[in-house]
MIBAZA-49579 format. One record per atom (N, C-alpha, C): residue number from 0; residue in one letter; chain; atom name; x, y negated, z. Coordinates in nm, 4 decimals, padded with zeros to 6 digits. Each point is the difference from the previous one (the first is absolute). Example, Ala and Ser with C-alpha at 12.3 -4.5 7.8 and 13.67 -1.06 7.14 Angstrom:
<nodes>
0, A, A, N, 01.3190, 00.5690, 00.7800
0, A, A, CA, -00.0890, -00.1190, 00.0000
0, A, A, C, 00.0900, -00.1200, 00.0000
1, S, A, N, -00.0350, -00.1050, -00.0720
1, S, A, CA, 00.0820, -00.1190, 00.0060
1, S, A, C, -00.0770, -00.1090, 00.0730
</nodes>
This chain:
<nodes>
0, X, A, N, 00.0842, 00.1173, 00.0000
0, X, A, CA, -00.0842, -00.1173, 00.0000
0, X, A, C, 00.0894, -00.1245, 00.0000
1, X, A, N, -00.0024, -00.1019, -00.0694
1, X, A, CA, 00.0569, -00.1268, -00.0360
1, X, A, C, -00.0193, -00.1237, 00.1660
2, X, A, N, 00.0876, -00.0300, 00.0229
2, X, A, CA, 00.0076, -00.0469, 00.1432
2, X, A, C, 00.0356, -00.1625, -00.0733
3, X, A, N, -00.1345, -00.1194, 00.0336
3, X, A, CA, 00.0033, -00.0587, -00.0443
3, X, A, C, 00.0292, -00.1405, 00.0756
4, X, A, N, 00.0852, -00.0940, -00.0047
4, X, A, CA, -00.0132, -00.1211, 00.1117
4, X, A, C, -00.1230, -00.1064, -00.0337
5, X, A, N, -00.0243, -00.0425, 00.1111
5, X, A, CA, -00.1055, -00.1128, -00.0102
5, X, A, C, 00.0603, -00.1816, 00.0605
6, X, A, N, 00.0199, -00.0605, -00.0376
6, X, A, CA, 00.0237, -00.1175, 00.0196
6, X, A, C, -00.0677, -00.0401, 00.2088
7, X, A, N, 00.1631, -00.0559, 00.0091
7, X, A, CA, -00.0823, -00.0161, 00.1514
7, X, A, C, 00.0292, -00.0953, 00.0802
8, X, A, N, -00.1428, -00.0929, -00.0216
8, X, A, CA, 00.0492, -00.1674, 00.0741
8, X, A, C, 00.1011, 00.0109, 00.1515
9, X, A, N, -00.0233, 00.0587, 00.0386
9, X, A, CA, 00.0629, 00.0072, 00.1619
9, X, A, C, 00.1614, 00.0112, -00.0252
10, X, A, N, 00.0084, 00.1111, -00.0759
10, X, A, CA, 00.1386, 00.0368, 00.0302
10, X, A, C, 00.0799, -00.0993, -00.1208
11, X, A, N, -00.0895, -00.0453, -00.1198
11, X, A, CA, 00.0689, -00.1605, -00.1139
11, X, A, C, 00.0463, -00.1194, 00.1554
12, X, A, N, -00.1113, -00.0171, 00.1064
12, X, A, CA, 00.0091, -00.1125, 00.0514
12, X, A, C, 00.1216, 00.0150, 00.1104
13, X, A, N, 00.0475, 00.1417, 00.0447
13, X, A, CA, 00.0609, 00.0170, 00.0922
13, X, A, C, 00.1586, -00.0202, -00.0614
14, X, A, N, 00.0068, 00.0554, -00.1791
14, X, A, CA, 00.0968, 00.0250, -00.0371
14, X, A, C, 00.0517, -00.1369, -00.0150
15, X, A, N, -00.0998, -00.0920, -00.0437
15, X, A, CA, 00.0547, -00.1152, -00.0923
15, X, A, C, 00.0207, -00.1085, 00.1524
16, X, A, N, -00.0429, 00.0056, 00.0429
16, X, A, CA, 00.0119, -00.0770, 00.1789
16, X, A, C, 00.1622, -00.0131, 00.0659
17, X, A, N, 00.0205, 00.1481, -00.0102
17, X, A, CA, 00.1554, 00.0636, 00.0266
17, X, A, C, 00.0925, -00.0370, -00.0886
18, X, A, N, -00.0250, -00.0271, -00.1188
18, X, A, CA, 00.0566, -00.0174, -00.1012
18, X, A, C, 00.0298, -00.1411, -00.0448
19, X, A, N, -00.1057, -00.0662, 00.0033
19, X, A, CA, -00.0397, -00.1451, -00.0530
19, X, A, C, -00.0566, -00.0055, -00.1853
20, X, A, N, -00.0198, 00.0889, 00.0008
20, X, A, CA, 00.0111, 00.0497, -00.1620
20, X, A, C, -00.1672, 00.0173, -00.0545
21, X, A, N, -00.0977, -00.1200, -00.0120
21, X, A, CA, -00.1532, 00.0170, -00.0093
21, X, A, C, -00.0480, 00.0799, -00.1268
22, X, A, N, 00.1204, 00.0175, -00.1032
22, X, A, CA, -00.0676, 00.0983, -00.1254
22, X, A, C, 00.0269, 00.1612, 00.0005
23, X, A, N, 00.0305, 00.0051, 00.1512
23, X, A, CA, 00.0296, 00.1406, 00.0263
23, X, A, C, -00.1336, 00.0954, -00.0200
24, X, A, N, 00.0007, 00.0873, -00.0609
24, X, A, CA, -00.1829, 00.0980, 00.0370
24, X, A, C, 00.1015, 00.1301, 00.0179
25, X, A, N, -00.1031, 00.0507, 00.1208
25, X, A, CA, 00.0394, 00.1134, 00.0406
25, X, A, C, -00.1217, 00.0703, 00.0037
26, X, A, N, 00.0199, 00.1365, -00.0829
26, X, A, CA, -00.0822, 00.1071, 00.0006
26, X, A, C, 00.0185, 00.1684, 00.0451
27, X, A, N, -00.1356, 00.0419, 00.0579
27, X, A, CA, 00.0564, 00.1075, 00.1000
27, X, A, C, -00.0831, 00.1243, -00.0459
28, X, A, N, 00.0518, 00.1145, 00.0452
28, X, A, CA, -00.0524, 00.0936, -00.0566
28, X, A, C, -00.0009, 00.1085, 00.1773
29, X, A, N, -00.0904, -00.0064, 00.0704
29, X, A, CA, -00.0025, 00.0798, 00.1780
29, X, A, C, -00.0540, 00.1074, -00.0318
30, X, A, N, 00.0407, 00.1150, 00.0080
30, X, A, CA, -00.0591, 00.1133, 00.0567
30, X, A, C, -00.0023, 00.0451, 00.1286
31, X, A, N, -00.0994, 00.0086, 00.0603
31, X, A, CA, -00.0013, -00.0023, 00.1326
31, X, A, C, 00.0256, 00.1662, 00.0474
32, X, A, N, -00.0302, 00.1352, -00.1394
32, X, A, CA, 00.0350, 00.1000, 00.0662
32, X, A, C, 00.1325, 00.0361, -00.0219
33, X, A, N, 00.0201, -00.0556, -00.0717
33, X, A, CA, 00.1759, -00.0382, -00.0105
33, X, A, C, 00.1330, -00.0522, -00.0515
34, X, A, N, 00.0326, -00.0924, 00.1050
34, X, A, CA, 00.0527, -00.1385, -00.0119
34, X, A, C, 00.1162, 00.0215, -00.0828
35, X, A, N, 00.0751, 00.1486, -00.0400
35, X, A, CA, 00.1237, 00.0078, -00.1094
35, X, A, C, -00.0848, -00.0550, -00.1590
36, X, A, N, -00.1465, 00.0052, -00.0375
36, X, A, CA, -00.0399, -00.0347, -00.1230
36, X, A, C, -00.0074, -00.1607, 00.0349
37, X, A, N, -00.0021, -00.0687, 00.1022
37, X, A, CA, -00.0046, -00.1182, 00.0001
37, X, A, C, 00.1095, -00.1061, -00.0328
38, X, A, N, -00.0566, -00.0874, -00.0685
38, X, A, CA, 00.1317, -00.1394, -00.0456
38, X, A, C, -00.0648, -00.1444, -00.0376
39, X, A, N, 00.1437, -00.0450, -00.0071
39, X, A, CA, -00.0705, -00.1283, -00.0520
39, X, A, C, 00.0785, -00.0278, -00.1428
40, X, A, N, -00.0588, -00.1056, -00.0332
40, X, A, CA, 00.0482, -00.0338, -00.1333
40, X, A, C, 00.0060, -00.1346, -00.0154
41, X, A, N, 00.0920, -00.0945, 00.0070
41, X, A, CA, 00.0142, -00.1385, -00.0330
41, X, A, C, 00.0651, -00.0261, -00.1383
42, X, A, N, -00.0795, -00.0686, -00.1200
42, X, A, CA, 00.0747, -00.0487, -00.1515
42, X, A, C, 00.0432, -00.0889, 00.0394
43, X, A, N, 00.1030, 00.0197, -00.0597
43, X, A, CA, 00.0923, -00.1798, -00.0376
43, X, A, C, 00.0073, 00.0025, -00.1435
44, X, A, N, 00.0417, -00.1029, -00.0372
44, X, A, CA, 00.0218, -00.0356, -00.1662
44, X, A, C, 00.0509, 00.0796, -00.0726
45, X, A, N, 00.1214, 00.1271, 00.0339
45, X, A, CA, 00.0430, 00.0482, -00.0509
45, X, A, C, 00.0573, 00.1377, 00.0144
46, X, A, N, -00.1116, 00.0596, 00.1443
46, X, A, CA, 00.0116, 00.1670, 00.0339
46, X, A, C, -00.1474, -00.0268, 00.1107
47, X, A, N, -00.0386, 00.1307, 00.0238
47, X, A, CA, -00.0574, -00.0156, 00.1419
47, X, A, C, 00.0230, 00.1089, 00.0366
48, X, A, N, 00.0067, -00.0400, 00.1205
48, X, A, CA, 00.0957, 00.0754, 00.1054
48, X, A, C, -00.1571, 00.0426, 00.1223
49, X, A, N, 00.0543, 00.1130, -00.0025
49, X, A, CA, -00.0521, 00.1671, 00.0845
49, X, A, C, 00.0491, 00.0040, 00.1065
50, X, A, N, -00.0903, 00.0205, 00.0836
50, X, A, CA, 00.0268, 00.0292, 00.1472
50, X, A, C, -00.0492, 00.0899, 00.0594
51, X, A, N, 00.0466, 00.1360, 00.0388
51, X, A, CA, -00.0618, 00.1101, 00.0843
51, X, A, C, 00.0038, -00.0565, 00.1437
52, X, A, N, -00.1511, -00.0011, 00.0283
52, X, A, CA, 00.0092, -00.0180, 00.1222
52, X, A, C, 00.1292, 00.1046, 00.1364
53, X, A, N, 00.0021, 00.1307, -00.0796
53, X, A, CA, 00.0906, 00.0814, 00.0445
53, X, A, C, 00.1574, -00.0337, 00.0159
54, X, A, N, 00.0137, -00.1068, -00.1322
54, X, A, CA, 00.1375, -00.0851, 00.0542
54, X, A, C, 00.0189, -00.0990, 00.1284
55, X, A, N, -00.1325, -00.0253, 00.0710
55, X, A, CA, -00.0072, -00.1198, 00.0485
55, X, A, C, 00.0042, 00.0705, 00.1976
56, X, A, N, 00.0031, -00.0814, 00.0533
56, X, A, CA, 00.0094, 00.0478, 00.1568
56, X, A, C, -00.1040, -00.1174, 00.0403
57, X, A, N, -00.0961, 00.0252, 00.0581
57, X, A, CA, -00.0866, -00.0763, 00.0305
57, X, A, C, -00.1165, 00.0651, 00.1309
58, X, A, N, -00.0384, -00.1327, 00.0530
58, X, A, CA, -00.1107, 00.0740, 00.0986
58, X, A, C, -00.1180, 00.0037, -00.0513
59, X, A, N, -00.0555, 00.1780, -00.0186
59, X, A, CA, -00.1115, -00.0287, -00.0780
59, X, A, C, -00.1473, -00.0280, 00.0482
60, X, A, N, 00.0149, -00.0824, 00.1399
60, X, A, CA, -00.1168, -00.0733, 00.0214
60, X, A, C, 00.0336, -00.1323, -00.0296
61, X, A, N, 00.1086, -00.0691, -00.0564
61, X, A, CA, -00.0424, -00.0785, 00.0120
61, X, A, C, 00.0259, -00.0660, -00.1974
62, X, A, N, -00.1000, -00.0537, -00.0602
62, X, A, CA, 00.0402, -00.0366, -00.0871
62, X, A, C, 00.0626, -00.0687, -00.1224
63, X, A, N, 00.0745, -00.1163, 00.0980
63, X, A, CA, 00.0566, -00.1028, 00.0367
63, X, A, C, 00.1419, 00.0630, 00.0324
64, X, A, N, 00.0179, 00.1067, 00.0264
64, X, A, CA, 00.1487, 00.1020, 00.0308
64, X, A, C, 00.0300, 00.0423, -00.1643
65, X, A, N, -00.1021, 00.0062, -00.0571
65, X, A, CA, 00.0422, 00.1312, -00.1210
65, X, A, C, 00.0233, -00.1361, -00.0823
66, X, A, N, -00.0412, -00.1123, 00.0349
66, X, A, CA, 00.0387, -00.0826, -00.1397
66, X, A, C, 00.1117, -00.0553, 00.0689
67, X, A, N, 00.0258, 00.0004, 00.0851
67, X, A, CA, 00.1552, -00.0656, 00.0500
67, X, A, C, 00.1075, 00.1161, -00.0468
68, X, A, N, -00.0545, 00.1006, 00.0263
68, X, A, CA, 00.1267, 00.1385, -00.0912
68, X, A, C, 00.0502, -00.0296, -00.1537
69, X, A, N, -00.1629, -00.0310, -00.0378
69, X, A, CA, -00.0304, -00.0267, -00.1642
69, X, A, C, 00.1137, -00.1381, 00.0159
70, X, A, N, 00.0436, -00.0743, 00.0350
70, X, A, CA, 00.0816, -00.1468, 00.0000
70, X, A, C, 00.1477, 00.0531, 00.0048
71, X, A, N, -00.0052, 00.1163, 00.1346
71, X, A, CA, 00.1515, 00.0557, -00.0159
71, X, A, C, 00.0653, 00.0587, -00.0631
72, X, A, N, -00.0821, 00.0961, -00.0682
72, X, A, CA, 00.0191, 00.0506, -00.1275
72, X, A, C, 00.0683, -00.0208, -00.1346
73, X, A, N, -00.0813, -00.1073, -00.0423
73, X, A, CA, 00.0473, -00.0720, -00.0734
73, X, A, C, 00.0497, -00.1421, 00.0129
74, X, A, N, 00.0355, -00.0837, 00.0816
74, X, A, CA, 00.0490, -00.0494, 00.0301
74, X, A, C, 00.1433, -00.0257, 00.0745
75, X, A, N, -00.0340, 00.0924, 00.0815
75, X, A, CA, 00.1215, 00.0353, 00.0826
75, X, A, C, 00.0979, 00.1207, -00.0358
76, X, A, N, -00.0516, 00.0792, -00.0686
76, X, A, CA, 00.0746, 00.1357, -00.0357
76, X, A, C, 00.1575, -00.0298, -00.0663
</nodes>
C-alpha cells in the first residue's frame, strides 16, 4: 500500500519558527501502528528531503519534540 504524506500546518509553523524560514512547508506521513513507515518530507527548490521518523530521537508525546528532531536532523547533522 502507497504511504502517502499530507501537508501539516503545525509542524510548517514549528519548522519555519526554529528556522526563520516562512516558505518552508512541511509534510507528514504518521502511522500510528508503526512509526518505522513514518516521515516527513520538506521540498526545497532543488531536492526534497525525507525524514524517517525512525532517524529521529524524540519524545513521542510530545509533538513539538519530533519537530525539534526534524530541525536536528537536518540542520544540525
Amino acid at each position: 500500500m502507497p504511504n502517502y504524506a499530507h501537508f501539516s500546518p503545525d509542524a510548517t509553523r514549528l519548522l519555519a519558527e526554529k528556522t526563520g524560514n516562512p516558505r518552508l512547508q512541511v509534510f507528514v506521513r504518521i502511522d500510528p501502528q508503526d512509526s518505522r513507515s513514518s516521515f516527513f518530507l520538506i521540498p526545497y527548490p532543488d531536492k526534497i528531503m525525507h525524514v524517517p521518523f525512525a532517524d529521529l530521537t524524540y519524545d513521542p508525546l510530545r509533538f513539538d519534540s519530533l519537530v525539534e528532531a526534524l530541525y536536528g536532523a537536518i540542520y544540525e547533522a
